[in-house]
Every structure is written in structure tokens, then in C-alpha cells.
C-alpha positions in Angstrom: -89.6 24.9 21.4 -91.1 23.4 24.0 -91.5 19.8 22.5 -88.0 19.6 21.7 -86.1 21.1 24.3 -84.5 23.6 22.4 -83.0 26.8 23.2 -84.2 29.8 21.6 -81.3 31.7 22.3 -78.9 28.6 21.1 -75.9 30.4 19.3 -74.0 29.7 15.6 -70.1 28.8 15.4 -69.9 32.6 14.9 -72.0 33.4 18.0 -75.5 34.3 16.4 -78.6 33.9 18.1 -82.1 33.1 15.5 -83.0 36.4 16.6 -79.5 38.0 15.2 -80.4 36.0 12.0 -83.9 37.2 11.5 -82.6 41.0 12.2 -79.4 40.9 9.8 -82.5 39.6 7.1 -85.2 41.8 8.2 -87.7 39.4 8.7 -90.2 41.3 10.7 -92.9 38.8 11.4 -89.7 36.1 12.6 -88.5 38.8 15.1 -91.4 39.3 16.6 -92.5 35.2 17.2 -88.7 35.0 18.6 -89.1 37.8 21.0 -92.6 36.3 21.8 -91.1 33.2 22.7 -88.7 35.4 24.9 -85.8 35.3 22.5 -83.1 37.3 24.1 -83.1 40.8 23.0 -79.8 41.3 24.7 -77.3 38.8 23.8 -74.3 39.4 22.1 -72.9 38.0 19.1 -69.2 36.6 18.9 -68.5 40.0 17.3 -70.1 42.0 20.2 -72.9 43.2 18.8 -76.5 43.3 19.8 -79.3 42.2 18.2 -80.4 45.8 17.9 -77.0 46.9 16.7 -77.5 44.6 14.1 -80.5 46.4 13.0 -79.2 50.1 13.4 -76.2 49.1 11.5 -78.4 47.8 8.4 -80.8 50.5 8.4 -83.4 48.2 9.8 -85.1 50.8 12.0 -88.5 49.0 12.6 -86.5 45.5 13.5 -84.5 47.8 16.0 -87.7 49.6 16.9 -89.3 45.8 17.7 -85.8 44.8 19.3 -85.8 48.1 21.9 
């Protein structure tokens, strides 16, 4: 991220973060390089949800468990 000045926590058009992307597809191993880039855990979607609301609300209880 580093070389190209980008945000990790840059947001869609509907107000999702890379690590609200990689939680709504359960992609484990992308969650956790997000977060170890410090991806915020705690910003909120243009529908005002968190990232580990997201989770809960699929049924994704080890993304959530990651994301807490």
C-alpha cells in the first residue's frame, strides 16, 4: 500500500471498505492481511453497518471472531 499511496480504508460509491468486501465474501485469509495492514475494523458502511455486523448478519462467525 505503501508504494502507491493508497488508502486501505478507501470506500466504494456505496460506502464499503476492502475489509467490508472480504467479510460480505468470507474470505478469511483477505481479512486478516487487511487488518494486518491496519484496515479499519470500525468504519461504517453507507448503510451503517460495521464490518463485523456484516459478518454476524451472514453467519460468518470466524470473520466476525477475526473482526472483534
Amino acid at each position: 500500500m505503501d508504494k502507491y499511496n493508497a488508502s486501505i480504508d478507501f470506500k466504494t460509491t456505496n460506502g464499503e471498505t476492502a475489509l467490508i468486501g472480504a467479510i460480505k465474501k468470507n474470505k478469511i485469509e483477505l481479512i486478516r492481511f487487511l487488518l494486518s495492514r491496519n484496515a479499519n475494523a470500525d468504519e461504517i458502511s453507507g448503510c451503517g453497518l460495521k464490518p463485523i455486523e456484516y459478518a454476524i448478519l451472514a453467519g460468518f462467525y470466524e470473520a466476525a471472531l477475526i473482526v472483534y
